[in-house]
C-alpha positions as CSV (number, residue, x, y, z in Angstrom):
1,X,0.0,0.0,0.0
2,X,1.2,3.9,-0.6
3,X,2.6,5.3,2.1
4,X,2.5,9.4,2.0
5,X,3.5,9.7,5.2
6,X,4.1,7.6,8.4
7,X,1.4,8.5,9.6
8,X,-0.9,7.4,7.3
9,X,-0.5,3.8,8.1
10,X,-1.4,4.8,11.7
11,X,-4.9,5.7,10.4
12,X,-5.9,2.4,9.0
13,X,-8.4,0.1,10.8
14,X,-6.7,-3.0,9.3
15,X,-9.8,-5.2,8.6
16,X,-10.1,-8.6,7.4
17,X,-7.8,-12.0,6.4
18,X,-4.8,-13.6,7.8
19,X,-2.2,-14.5,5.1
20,X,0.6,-16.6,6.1
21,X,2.4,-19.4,4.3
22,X,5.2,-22.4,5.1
23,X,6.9,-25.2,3.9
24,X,5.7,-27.1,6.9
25,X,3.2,-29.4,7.1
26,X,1.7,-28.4,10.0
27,X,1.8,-24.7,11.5
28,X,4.2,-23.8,14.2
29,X,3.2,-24.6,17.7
30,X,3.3,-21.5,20.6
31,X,6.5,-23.6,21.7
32,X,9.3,-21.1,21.9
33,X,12.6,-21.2,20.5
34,X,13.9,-23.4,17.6
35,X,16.7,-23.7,16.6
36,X,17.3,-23.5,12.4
37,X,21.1,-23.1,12.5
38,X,23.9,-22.4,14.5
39,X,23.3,-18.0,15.6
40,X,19.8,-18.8,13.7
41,X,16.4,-19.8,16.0
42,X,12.8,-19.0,15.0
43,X,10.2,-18.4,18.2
44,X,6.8,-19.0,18.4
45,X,5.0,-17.6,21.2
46,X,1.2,-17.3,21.9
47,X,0.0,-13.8,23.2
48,X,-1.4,-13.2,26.1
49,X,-4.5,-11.9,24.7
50,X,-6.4,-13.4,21.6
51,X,-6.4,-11.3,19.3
52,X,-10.5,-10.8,17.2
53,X,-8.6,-12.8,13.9
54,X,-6.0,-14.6,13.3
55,X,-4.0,-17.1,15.4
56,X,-3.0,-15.0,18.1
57,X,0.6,-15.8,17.8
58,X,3.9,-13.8,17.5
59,X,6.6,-15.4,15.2
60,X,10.9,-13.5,16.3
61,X,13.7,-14.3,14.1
62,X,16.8,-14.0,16.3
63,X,19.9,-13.6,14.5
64,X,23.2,-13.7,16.3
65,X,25.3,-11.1,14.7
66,X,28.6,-13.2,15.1
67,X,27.3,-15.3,12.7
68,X,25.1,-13.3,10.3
69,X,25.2,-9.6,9.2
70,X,22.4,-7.7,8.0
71,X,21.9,-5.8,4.4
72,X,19.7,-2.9,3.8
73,X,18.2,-3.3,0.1
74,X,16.6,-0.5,-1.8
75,X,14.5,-0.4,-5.0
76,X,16.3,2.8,-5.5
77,X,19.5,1.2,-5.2
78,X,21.3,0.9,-8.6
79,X,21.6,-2.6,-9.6
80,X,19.8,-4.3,-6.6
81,X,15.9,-5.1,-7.6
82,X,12.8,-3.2,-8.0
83,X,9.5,-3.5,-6.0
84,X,10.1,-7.4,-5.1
85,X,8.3,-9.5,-2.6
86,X,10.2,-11.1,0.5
87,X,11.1,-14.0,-1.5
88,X,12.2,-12.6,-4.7
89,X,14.6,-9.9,-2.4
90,X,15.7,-13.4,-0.6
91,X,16.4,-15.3,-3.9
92,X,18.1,-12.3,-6.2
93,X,20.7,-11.6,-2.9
94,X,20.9,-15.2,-1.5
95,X,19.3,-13.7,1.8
96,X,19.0,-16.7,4.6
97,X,15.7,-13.8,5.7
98,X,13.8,-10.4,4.9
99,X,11.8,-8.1,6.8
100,X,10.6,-4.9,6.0
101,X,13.1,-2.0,6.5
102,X,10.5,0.9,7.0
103,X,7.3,2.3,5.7
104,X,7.7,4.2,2.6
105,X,6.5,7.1,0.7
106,X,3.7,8.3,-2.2
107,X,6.8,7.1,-4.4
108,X,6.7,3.3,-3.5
109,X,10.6,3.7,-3.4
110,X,11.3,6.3,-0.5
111,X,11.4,5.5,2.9
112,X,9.4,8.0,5.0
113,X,12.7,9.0,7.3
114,X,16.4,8.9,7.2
115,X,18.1,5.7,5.2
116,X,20.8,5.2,4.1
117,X,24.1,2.7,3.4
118,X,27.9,3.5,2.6
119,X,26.9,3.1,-0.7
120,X,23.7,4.4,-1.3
121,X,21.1,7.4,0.2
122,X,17.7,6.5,0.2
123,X,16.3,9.3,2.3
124,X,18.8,11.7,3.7
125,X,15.9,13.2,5.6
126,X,16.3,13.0,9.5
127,X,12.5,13.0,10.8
128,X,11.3,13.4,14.5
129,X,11.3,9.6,14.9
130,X,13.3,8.7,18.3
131,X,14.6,5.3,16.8
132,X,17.5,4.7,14.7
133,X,18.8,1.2,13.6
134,X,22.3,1.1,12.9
135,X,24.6,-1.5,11.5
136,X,27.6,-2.2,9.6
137,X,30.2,-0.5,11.9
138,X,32.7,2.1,10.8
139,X,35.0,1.1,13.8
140,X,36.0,-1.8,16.4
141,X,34.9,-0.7,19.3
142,X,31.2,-0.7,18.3
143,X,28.4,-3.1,18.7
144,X,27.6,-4.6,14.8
145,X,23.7,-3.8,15.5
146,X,21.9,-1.6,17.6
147,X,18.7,0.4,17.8
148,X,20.3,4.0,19.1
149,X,17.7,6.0,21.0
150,X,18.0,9.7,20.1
151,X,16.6,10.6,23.2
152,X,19.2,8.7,25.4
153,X,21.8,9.2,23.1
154,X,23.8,11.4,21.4
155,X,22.8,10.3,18.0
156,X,24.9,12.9,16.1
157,X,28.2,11.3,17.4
158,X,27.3,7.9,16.7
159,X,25.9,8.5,13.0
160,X,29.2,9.0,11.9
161,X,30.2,5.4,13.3
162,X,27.8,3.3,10.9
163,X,27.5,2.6,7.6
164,X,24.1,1.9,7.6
165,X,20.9,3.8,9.4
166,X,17.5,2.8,9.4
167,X,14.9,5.6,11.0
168,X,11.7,4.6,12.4
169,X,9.3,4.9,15.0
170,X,10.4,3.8,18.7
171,X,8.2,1.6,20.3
172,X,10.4,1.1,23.7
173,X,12.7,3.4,25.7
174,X,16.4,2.7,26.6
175,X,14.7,1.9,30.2
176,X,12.3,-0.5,28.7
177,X,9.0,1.6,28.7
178,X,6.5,1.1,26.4
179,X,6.6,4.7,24.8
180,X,3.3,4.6,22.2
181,X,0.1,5.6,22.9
182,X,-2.7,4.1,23.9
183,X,-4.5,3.5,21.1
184,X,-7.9,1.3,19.5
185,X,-7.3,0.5,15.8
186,X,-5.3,-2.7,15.3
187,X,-3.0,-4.3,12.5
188,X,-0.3,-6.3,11.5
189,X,2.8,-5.7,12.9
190,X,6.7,-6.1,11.5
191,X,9.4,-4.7,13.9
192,X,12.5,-4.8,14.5
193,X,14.7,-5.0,18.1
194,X,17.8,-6.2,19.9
195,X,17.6,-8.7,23.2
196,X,20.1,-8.1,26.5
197,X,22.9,-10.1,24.3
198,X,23.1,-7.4,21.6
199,X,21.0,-10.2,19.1
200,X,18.6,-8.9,16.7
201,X,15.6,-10.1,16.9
202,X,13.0,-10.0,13.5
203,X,9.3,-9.9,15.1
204,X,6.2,-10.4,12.5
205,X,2.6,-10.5,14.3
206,X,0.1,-11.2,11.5
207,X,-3.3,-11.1,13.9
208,X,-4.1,-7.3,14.2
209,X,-3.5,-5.6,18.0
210,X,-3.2,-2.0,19.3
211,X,0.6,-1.8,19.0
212,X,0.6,-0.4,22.6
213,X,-0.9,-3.4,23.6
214,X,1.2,-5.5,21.4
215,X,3.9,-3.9,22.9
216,X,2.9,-4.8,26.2
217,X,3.0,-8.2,25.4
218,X,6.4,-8.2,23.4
219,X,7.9,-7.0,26.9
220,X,6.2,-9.8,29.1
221,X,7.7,-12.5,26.2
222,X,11.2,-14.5,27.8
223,X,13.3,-13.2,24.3
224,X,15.3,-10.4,26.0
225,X,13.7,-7.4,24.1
226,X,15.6,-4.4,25.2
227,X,14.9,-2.1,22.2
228,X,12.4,-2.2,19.3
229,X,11.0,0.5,16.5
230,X,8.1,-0.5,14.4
231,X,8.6,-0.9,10.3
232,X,5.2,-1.5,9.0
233,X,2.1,-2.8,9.6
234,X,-1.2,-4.2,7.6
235,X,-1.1,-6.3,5.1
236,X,2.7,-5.3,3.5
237,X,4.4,-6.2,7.2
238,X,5.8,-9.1,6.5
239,X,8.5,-11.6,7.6
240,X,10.2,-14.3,5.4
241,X,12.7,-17.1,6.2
242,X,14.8,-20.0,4.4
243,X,17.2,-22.0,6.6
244,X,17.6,-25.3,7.7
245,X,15.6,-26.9,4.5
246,X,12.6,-24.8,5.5
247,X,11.2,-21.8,4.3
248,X,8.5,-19.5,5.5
249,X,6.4,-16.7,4.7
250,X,5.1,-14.8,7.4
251,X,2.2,-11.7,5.8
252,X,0.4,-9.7,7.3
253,X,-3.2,-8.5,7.1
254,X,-5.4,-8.1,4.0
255,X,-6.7,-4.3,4.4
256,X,-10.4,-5.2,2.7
257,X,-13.3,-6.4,4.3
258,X,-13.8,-10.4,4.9
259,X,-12.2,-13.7,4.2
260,X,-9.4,-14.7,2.1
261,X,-5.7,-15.4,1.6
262,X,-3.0,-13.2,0.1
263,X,0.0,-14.3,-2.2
264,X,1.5,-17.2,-0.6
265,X,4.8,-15.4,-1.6
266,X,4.0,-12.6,-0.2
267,X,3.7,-8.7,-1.4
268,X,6.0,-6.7,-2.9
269,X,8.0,-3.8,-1.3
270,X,10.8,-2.2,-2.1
271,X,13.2,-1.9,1.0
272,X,14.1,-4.4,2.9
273,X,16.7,-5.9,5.7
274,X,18.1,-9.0,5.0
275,X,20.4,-11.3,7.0
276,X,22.9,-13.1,5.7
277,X,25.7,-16.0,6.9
278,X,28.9,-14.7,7.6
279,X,32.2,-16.2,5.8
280,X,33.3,-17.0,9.0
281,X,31.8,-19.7,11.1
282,X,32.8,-19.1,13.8
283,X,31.6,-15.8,14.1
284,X,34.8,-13.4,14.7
285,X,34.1,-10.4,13.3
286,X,37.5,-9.0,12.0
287,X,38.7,-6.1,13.9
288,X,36.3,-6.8,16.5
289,X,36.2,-8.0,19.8
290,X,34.1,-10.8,21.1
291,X,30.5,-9.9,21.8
292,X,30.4,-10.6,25.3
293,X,33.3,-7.6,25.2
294,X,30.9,-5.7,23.2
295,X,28.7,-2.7,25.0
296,X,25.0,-2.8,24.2
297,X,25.6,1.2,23.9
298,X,28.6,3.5,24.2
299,X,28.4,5.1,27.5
300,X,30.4,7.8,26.8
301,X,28.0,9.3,23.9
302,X,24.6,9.1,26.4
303,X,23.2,12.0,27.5
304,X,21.6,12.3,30.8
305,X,18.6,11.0,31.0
Protein backbone atom coordinates (compact mmCIF):
# COMPACT_ATOMS: atom_id res chain seq x y z
CA UNK A 1 0.00 0.00 0.00
CA UNK A 2 1.23 3.89 -0.57
CA UNK A 3 2.58 5.25 2.14
CA UNK A 4 2.45 9.36 1.98
CA UNK A 5 3.50 9.67 5.25
CA UNK A 6 4.08 7.62 8.36
CA UNK A 7 1.43 8.51 9.59
CA UNK A 8 -0.90 7.37 7.31
CA UNK A 9 -0.46 3.85 8.14
CA UNK A 10 -1.44 4.79 11.73
CA UNK A 11 -4.94 5.65 10.40
CA UNK A 12 -5.89 2.40 8.96
CA UNK A 13 -8.39 0.12 10.77
CA UNK A 14 -6.73 -2.97 9.30
CA UNK A 15 -9.76 -5.25 8.59
CA UNK A 16 -10.07 -8.57 7.37
CA UNK A 17 -7.77 -12.01 6.37
CA UNK A 18 -4.75 -13.59 7.82
CA UNK A 19 -2.22 -14.45 5.05
CA UNK A 20 0.60 -16.59 6.13
CA UNK A 21 2.43 -19.41 4.32
CA UNK A 22 5.19 -22.37 5.12
CA UNK A 23 6.87 -25.22 3.89
CA UNK A 24 5.73 -27.06 6.88
CA UNK A 25 3.17 -29.37 7.10
CA UNK A 26 1.67 -28.43 10.03
CA UNK A 27 1.79 -24.69 11.50
CA UNK A 28 4.16 -23.81 14.17
CA UNK A 29 3.23 -24.55 17.70
CA UNK A 30 3.32 -21.53 20.59
CA UNK A 31 6.45 -23.57 21.75
CA UNK A 32 9.33 -21.07 21.88
CA UNK A 33 12.64 -21.23 20.49
CA UNK A 34 13.85 -23.44 17.62
CA UNK A 35 16.65 -23.72 16.61
CA UNK A 36 17.31 -23.49 12.39
CA UNK A 37 21.06 -23.14 12.52
CA UNK A 38 23.94 -22.38 14.54
CA UNK A 39 23.33 -18.01 15.62
CA UNK A 40 19.79 -18.79 13.65
CA UNK A 41 16.37 -19.82 16.02
CA UNK A 42 12.82 -19.05 14.98
CA UNK A 43 10.18 -18.41 18.21
CA UNK A 44 6.80 -19.01 18.43
CA UNK A 45 5.03 -17.64 21.20
CA UNK A 46 1.23 -17.31 21.88
CA UNK A 47 0.04 -13.76 23.21
CA UNK A 48 -1.35 -13.19 26.14
CA UNK A 49 -4.50 -11.86 24.70
CA UNK A 50 -6.37 -13.39 21.62
CA UNK A 51 -6.44 -11.29 19.26
CA UNK A 52 -10.47 -10.78 17.21
CA UNK A 53 -8.59 -12.79 13.90
CA UNK A 54 -5.97 -14.58 13.27
CA UNK A 55 -4.03 -17.10 15.36
CA UNK A 56 -2.96 -14.96 18.08
CA UNK A 57 0.58 -15.79 17.78
CA UNK A 58 3.91 -13.76 17.50
CA UNK A 59 6.64 -15.37 15.15
CA UNK A 60 10.89 -13.50 16.28
CA UNK A 61 13.73 -14.27 14.11
CA UNK A 62 16.80 -13.98 16.29
CA UNK A 63 19.93 -13.62 14.49
CA UNK A 64 23.18 -13.72 16.30
CA UNK A 65 25.27 -11.11 14.72
CA UNK A 66 28.62 -13.17 15.11
CA UNK A 67 27.33 -15.26 12.72
CA UNK A 68 25.10 -13.28 10.32
CA UNK A 69 25.22 -9.58 9.19
CA UNK A 70 22.44 -7.71 8.04
CA UNK A 71 21.92 -5.82 4.36
CA UNK A 72 19.70 -2.87 3.80
CA UNK A 73 18.16 -3.26 0.09
CA UNK A 74 16.57 -0.55 -1.77
CA UNK A 75 14.46 -0.45 -5.00
CA UNK A 76 16.31 2.83 -5.48
CA UNK A 77 19.54 1.21 -5.23
CA UNK A 78 21.28 0.86 -8.63
CA UNK A 79 21.59 -2.63 -9.59
CA UNK A 80 19.80 -4.35 -6.56
CA UNK A 81 15.88 -5.13 -7.58
CA UNK A 82 12.82 -3.19 -8.01
CA UNK A 83 9.54 -3.49 -5.95
CA UNK A 84 10.15 -7.37 -5.09
CA UNK A 85 8.30 -9.54 -2.62
CA UNK A 86 10.19 -11.05 0.45
CA UNK A 87 11.12 -14.04 -1.51
CA UNK A 88 12.24 -12.58 -4.70
CA UNK A 89 14.65 -9.86 -2.39
CA UNK A 90 15.70 -13.44 -0.55
CA UNK A 91 16.38 -15.30 -3.85
CA UNK A 92 18.08 -12.28 -6.23
CA UNK A 93 20.75 -11.60 -2.93
CA UNK A 94 20.94 -15.15 -1.50
CA UNK A 95 19.32 -13.67 1.82
CA UNK A 96 18.98 -16.66 4.57
CA UNK A 97 15.71 -13.82 5.69
CA UNK A 98 13.78 -10.40 4.93
CA UNK A 99 11.76 -8.08 6.77
CA UNK A 100 10.63 -4.87 6.02
CA UNK A 101 13.11 -1.96 6.53
CA UNK A 102 10.49 0.90 7.02
CA UNK A 103 7.33 2.35 5.66
CA UNK A 104 7.68 4.20 2.57
CA UNK A 105 6.51 7.07 0.73
CA UNK A 106 3.75 8.25 -2.19
CA UNK A 107 6.78 7.09 -4.39
CA UNK A 108 6.74 3.31 -3.50
CA UNK A 109 10.59 3.70 -3.36
CA UNK A 110 11.25 6.27 -0.50
CA UNK A 111 11.44 5.49 2.90
CA UNK A 112 9.38 7.99 5.01
CA UNK A 113 12.70 8.96 7.25
CA UNK A 114 16.44 8.93 7.21
CA UNK A 115 18.05 5.72 5.16
CA UNK A 116 20.79 5.18 4.05
CA UNK A 117 24.12 2.70 3.36
CA UNK A 118 27.87 3.52 2.57
CA UNK A 119 26.86 3.06 -0.69
CA UNK A 120 23.65 4.42 -1.33
CA UNK A 121 21.07 7.44 0.16
CA UNK A 122 17.71 6.52 0.19
CA UNK A 123 16.32 9.31 2.26
CA UNK A 124 18.76 11.69 3.73
CA UNK A 125 15.85 13.22 5.61
CA UNK A 126 16.25 13.02 9.48
CA UNK A 127 12.50 13.04 10.77
CA UNK A 128 11.35 13.39 14.48
CA UNK A 129 11.33 9.58 14.93
CA UNK A 130 13.33 8.68 18.27
CA UNK A 131 14.56 5.35 16.84
CA UNK A 132 17.45 4.66 14.69
CA UNK A 133 18.77 1.16 13.59
CA UNK A 134 22.33 1.09 12.91
CA UNK A 135 24.60 -1.53 11.52
CA UNK A 136 27.58 -2.19 9.61
CA UNK A 137 30.23 -0.49 11.89
CA UNK A 138 32.71 2.10 10.82
CA UNK A 139 34.96 1.14 13.78
CA UNK A 140 36.05 -1.80 16.40
CA UNK A 141 34.87 -0.68 19.34
CA UNK A 142 31.21 -0.67 18.27
CA UNK A 143 28.44 -3.12 18.68
CA UNK A 144 27.62 -4.60 14.78
CA UNK A 145 23.69 -3.75 15.49
CA UNK A 146 21.89 -1.62 17.62
CA UNK A 147 18.70 0.35 17.81
CA UNK A 148 20.29 3.99 19.08
CA UNK A 149 17.69 6.04 20.96
CA UNK A 150 17.96 9.70 20.15
CA UNK A 151 16.61 10.60 23.24
CA UNK A 152 19.16 8.68 25.44
CA UNK A 153 21.84 9.18 23.07
CA UNK A 154 23.85 11.36 21.36
CA UNK A 155 22.83 10.33 17.96
CA UNK A 156 24.88 12.87 16.07
CA UNK A 157 28.18 11.34 17.44
CA UNK A 158 27.32 7.86 16.74
CA UNK A 159 25.95 8.50 13.03
CA UNK A 160 29.23 8.97 11.89
CA UNK A 161 30.25 5.44 13.26
CA UNK A 162 27.83 3.30 10.85
CA UNK A 163 27.52 2.57 7.55
CA UNK A 164 24.07 1.94 7.56
CA UNK A 165 20.87 3.78 9.40
CA UNK A 166 17.55 2.82 9.44
CA UNK A 167 14.93 5.57 11.01
CA UNK A 168 11.71 4.60 12.44
CA UNK A 169 9.28 4.91 14.97
CA UNK A 170 10.44 3.79 18.71
CA UNK A 171 8.19 1.55 20.26
CA UNK A 172 10.40 1.11 23.68
CA UNK A 173 12.73 3.39 25.70
CA UNK A 174 16.40 2.73 26.56
CA UNK A 175 14.69 1.86 30.18
CA UNK A 176 12.26 -0.52 28.71
CA UNK A 177 9.01 1.60 28.66
CA UNK A 178 6.46 1.09 26.43
CA UNK A 179 6.55 4.75 24.84
CA UNK A 180 3.25 4.55 22.24
CA UNK A 181 0.11 5.56 22.86
CA UNK A 182 -2.71 4.14 23.91
CA UNK A 183 -4.54 3.50 21.06
CA UNK A 184 -7.93 1.31 19.47
CA UNK A 185 -7.29 0.49 15.80
CA UNK A 186 -5.27 -2.68 15.33
CA UNK A 187 -3.04 -4.26 12.54
CA UNK A 188 -0.30 -6.29 11.49
CA UNK A 189 2.80 -5.71 12.89
CA UNK A 190 6.75 -6.11 11.50
CA UNK A 191 9.35 -4.71 13.91
CA UNK A 192 12.55 -4.76 14.52
CA UNK A 193 14.65 -5.04 18.07
CA UNK A 194 17.79 -6.21 19.94
CA UNK A 195 17.64 -8.70 23.15
CA UNK A 196 20.12 -8.11 26.47
CA UNK A 197 22.94 -10.07 24.29
CA UNK A 198 23.06 -7.44 21.56
CA UNK A 199 20.99 -10.23 19.07
CA UNK A 200 18.62 -8.92 16.68
CA UNK A 201 15.55 -10.10 16.91
CA UNK A 202 13.00 -9.96 13.54
CA UNK A 203 9.27 -9.85 15.05
CA UNK A 204 6.19 -10.35 12.48
CA UNK A 205 2.58 -10.47 14.33
CA UNK A 206 0.13 -11.19 11.51
CA UNK A 207 -3.33 -11.08 13.93
CA UNK A 208 -4.12 -7.26 14.23
CA UNK A 209 -3.48 -5.60 18.00
CA UNK A 210 -3.20 -2.01 19.26
CA UNK A 211 0.63 -1.79 18.96
CA UNK A 212 0.55 -0.38 22.62
CA UNK A 213 -0.90 -3.37 23.57
CA UNK A 214 1.18 -5.51 21.41
CA UNK A 215 3.94 -3.88 22.88
CA UNK A 216 2.94 -4.76 26.18
CA UNK A 217 3.00 -8.21 25.44
CA UNK A 218 6.42 -8.21 23.40
CA UNK A 219 7.95 -7.03 26.94
CA UNK A 220 6.17 -9.84 29.12
CA UNK A 221 7.66 -12.49 26.15
CA UNK A 222 11.19 -14.47 27.83
CA UNK A 223 13.27 -13.17 24.33
CA UNK A 224 15.30 -10.38 26.01
CA UNK A 225 13.74 -7.44 24.09
CA UNK A 226 15.56 -4.35 25.25
CA UNK A 227 14.94 -2.09 22.19
CA UNK A 228 12.37 -2.23 19.32
CA UNK A 229 11.04 0.48 16.54
CA UNK A 230 8.06 -0.53 14.41
CA UNK A 231 8.58 -0.86 10.34
CA UNK A 232 5.23 -1.53 8.97
CA UNK A 233 2.13 -2.79 9.59
CA UNK A 234 -1.23 -4.23 7.55
CA UNK A 235 -1.13 -6.35 5.11
CA UNK A 236 2.69 -5.27 3.47
CA UNK A 237 4.38 -6.18 7.21
CA UNK A 238 5.85 -9.05 6.48
CA UNK A 239 8.53 -11.56 7.62
CA UNK A 240 10.19 -14.26 5.43
CA UNK A 241 12.75 -17.07 6.23
CA UNK A 242 14.77 -20.03 4.37
CA UNK A 243 17.22 -22.03 6.60
CA UNK A 244 17.55 -25.29 7.66
CA UNK A 245 15.64 -26.94 4.51
CA UNK A 246 12.63 -24.84 5.48
CA UNK A 247 11.16 -21.85 4.31
CA UNK A 248 8.53 -19.55 5.51
CA UNK A 249 6.42 -16.71 4.71
CA UNK A 250 5.05 -14.78 7.45
CA UNK A 251 2.21 -11.71 5.85
CA UNK A 252 0.42 -9.69 7.35
CA UNK A 253 -3.20 -8.49 7.07
CA UNK A 254 -5.38 -8.08 3.99
CA UNK A 255 -6.69 -4.32 4.40
CA UNK A 256 -10.41 -5.20 2.72
CA UNK A 257 -13.29 -6.43 4.29
CA UNK A 258 -13.79 -10.41 4.89
CA UNK A 259 -12.19 -13.69 4.25
CA UNK A 260 -9.39 -14.73 2.10
CA UNK A 261 -5.72 -15.38 1.57
CA UNK A 262 -3.01 -13.17 0.09
CA UNK A 263 0.04 -14.29 -2.17
CA UNK A 264 1.48 -17.20 -0.60
CA UNK A 265 4.75 -15.40 -1.62
CA UNK A 266 4.03 -12.60 -0.18
CA UNK A 267 3.74 -8.70 -1.40
CA UNK A 268 6.01 -6.73 -2.92
CA UNK A 269 7.98 -3.82 -1.28
CA UNK A 270 10.85 -2.17 -2.08
CA UNK A 271 13.16 -1.90 1.03
CA UNK A 272 14.07 -4.39 2.94
CA UNK A 273 16.72 -5.87 5.66
CA UNK A 274 18.08 -9.03 5.03
CA UNK A 275 20.35 -11.35 6.97
CA UNK A 276 22.93 -13.11 5.72
CA UNK A 277 25.71 -15.97 6.93
CA UNK A 278 28.95 -14.66 7.60
CA UNK A 279 32.23 -16.23 5.81
CA UNK A 280 33.30 -17.00 9.03
CA UNK A 281 31.77 -19.71 11.08
CA UNK A 282 32.85 -19.15 13.84
CA UNK A 283 31.61 -15.78 14.11
CA UNK A 284 34.76 -13.42 14.73
CA UNK A 285 34.14 -10.40 13.29
CA UNK A 286 37.47 -8.98 11.98
CA UNK A 287 38.71 -6.05 13.93
CA UNK A 288 36.32 -6.83 16.50
CA UNK A 289 36.18 -8.03 19.76
CA UNK A 290 34.13 -10.78 21.09
CA UNK A 291 30.46 -9.95 21.81
CA UNK A 292 30.42 -10.57 25.30
CA UNK A 293 33.34 -7.63 25.18
CA UNK A 294 30.91 -5.69 23.20
CA UNK A 295 28.72 -2.68 24.99
CA UNK A 296 25.03 -2.76 24.24
CA UNK A 297 25.65 1.20 23.92
CA UNK A 298 28.58 3.50 24.15
CA UNK A 299 28.42 5.08 27.53
CA UNK A 300 30.35 7.79 26.84
CA UNK A 301 28.00 9.34 23.87
CA UNK A 302 24.63 9.07 26.36
CA UNK A 303 23.17 11.99 27.51
CA UNK A 304 21.64 12.30 30.85
CA UNK A 305 18.59 10.95 31.00
Amino acid sequence: MRRAAAVSLLAIAAVGAISGWTTRAEPDPPSGWRPLEPGLDLGTFAASHPSRSGDSLIRVLRVDPRRFALRLLNATAPGQGGLLTPREWARRHDLVAVINASMYQADYRTSVSLMRTRDHVNNARLSKDRAVLAFDPLGDDLPPVQVIDRECQDFNALKGRYATLIQSIRMISCDRRNVWALQERSWSTAAIGTDAEGRVLFIHVRSPYPTHDLIAMLLELPIGLRRAMYTEGGSEAQLYVRAAGEEHQFSGMTEVLGEGEGSPHGRPVPNVIGVVRRPDPKGAIPGQPPMDRLPMEDAALHRAR
